[in-house]
Structure formats: C-alpha cells, structure tokens
C-alpha positions in Angstrom: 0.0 0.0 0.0 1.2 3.8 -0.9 0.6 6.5 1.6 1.8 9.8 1.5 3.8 8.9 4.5 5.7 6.2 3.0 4.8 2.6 1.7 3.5 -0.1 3.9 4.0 -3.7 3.4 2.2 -6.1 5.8 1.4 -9.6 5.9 0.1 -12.1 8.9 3.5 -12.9 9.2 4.4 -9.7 10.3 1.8 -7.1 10.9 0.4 -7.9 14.7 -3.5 -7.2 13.7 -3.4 -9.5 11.1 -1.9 -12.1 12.7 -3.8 -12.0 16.0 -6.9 -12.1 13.4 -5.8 -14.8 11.4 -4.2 -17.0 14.3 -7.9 -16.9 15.6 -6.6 -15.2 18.9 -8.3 -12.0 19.4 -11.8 -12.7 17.5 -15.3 -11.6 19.4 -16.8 -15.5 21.0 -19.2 -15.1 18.4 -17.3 -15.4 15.5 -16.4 -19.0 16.9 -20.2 -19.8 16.7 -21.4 -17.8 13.8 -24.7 -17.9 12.7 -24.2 -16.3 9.4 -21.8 -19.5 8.0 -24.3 -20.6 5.4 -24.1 -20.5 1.7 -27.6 -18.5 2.0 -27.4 -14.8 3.6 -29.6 -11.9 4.0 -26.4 -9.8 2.1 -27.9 -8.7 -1.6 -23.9 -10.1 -2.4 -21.6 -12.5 -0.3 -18.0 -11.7 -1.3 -14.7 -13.6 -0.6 -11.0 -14.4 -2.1 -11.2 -17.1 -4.8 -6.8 -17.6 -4.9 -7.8 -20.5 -7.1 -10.8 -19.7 -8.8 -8.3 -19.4 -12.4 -8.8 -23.2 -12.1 -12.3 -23.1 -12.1 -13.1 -20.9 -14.6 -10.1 -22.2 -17.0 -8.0 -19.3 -16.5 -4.6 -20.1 -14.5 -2.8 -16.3 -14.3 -2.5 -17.1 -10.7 -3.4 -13.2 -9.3 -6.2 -14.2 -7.6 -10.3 -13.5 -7.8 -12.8 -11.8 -5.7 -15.6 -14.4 -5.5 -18.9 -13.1 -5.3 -22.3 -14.7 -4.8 -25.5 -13.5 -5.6 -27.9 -13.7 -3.3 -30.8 -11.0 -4.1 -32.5 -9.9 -7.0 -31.4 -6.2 -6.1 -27.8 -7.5 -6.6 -28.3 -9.0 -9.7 -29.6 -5.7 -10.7 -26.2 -4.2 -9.6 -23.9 -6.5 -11.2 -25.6 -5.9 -14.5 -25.2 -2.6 -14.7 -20.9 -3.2 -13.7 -21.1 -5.8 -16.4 -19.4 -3.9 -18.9 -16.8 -2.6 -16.0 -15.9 -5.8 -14.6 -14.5 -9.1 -16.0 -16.8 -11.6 -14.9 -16.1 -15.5 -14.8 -19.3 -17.7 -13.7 -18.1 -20.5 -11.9 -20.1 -23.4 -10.2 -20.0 -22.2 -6.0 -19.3 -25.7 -5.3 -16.3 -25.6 -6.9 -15.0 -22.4 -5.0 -16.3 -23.1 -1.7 -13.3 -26.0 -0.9 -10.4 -24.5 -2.1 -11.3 -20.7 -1.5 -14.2 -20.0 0.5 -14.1 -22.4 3.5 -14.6 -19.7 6.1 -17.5 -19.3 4.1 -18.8 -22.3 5.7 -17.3 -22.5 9.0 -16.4 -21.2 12.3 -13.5 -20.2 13.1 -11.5 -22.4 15.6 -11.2 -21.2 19.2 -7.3 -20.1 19.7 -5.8 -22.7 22.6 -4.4 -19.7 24.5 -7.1 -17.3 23.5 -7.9 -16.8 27.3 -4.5 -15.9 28.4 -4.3 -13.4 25.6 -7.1 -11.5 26.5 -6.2 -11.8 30.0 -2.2 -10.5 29.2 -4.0 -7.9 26.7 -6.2 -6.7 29.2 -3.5 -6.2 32.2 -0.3 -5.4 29.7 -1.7 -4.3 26.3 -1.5 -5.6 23.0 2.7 -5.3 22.4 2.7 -7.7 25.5 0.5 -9.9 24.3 1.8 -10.5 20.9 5.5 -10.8 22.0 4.0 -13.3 24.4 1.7 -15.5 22.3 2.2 -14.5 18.8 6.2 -13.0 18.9 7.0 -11.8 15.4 10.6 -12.3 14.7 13.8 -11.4 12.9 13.7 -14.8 10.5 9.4 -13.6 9.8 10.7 -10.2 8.6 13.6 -12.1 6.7 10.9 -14.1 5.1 8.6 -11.4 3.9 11.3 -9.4 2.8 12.9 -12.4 0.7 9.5 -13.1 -0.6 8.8 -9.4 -1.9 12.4 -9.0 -3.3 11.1 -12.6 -4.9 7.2 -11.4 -6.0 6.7 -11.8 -9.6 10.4 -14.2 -10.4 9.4 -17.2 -12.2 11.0 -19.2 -9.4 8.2 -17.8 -6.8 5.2 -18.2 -9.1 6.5 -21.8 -9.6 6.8 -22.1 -5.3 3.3 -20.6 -5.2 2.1 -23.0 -7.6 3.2 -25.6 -5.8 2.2 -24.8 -2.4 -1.5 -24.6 -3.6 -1.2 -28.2 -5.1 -0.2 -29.7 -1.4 
C-alpha cells in the first residue's frame, strides 16, 4: 500500500493485527459460533477471495479473484449494470467453496491460549501480548522481505504454484 507517508508492506507474518486475526486469537466469541456460515445470507452479495478460482473458470494467471455470490435480485440488478466494468467469470459455488471460500462455511477455531491473551492484553496491552503469544521475529521479517524482493520471479510463481497443489 502507498501513503503519503511512506509505503506499507504487511502480511500475517508480520503485521500484529493480522496475525492476531488470522491466528484466531483476538476474535469476538461469536465469530467462533457464527450464525451467518451458510451459503444462504440476507447480504444482496456475499463476497470472498477465490486464490484459485483461475482453475475453475479455466483461466490459471494465478493473481487471484474476488468471489462473489449473488444472493438477491437487487444485486443482480447491480452487477448488470458493472457488467461492462468488470471481467466476470461464472463459476459453479461448489467448486470455489473447498479451495477458497471455507470460512464461508465455517467457524473459526477457538485459539488454545485465546484466554490468556485477553487476559495479558487486558493487564499489559496488545505489544505484550503478541510478544508473548504470537512473537514476530527477525527470521518472519527475513521471510517477507525475501518473498517481496522474490514477488513476480518465475521461481516464486512456480513455489506458489506448488504450495497450492499440497
């Protein structure tokens, strides 16, 4: 990201909020028993990250997709009129949902040490909680540097690749 103050760079490797959030950690008890984890909403659109959805839709450029489920008649209104703005893949959602869209469908997992970090975060603040339960360390900067001097190599799309096969 570019901001008049300088660039930012941030991953859940090494950004705190985004790890706390994607370790599970920090998230409201409801999100661990959410009632809205259901292929059916009362959103006009449900939206989330289809990394594989090239597969799907016979496209394999690897960037990535915004997937994005219909749900209303109001939407479909919407996304006919962006038609001509947006390039638009249709996709069967069964095919999405298992390799993209699994939070779609599911709770997140309680964090084992959730209770202490609240607890710590409560007493000592958030810097005291993360160096505690979710330290972020030298060799995590040395890997998200090493992976943005890498971004766009053939050797890293190839190491991408890969890694979404396992």
């Amino acid at each position: 990201l570019r901001f008049d103050n300088g660039d930012y760079y941030g991953t859940n490797r090494i950004d705190p909020f985004l790890k706390t959030y994607f370790s599970h950690i920090a998230l409201r008890p409801s999100c661990y028993d959410c009632r809205f984890k259901t292929v059916k909403r009362v959103s006009d659109f449900t939206i989330f990250d289809g990394w594989n959805a090239g597969e799907a839709v016979g496209n394999h450029d690897d960037l990535g997709y915004t997937n994005v489920i219909v749900q209303s008649e109001k939407a479909k209104a919407i996304l006919s009129e962006l038609e001509a703005d947006l390039e638009i893949y249709p996709a069967q959602l069964q095919s999405m949902i298992p390799k993209s869209g699994g939070m779609t469908m599911n709770s997140a997992r309680v964090h084992p040490e959730r209770k202490e970090f609240q607890e710590l975060l409560r007493e000592q603040g958030f810097e005291a909680a993360i160096d505690r339960y979710l330290a972020i360390t030298k060799f995590d900067h040395a890997i998200e540097k090493t992976k943005l001097a890498l971004r766009g190599s053939r050797v890293f799309r190839k190491i991408a690749k890969k890694k979404r096969e396992v």
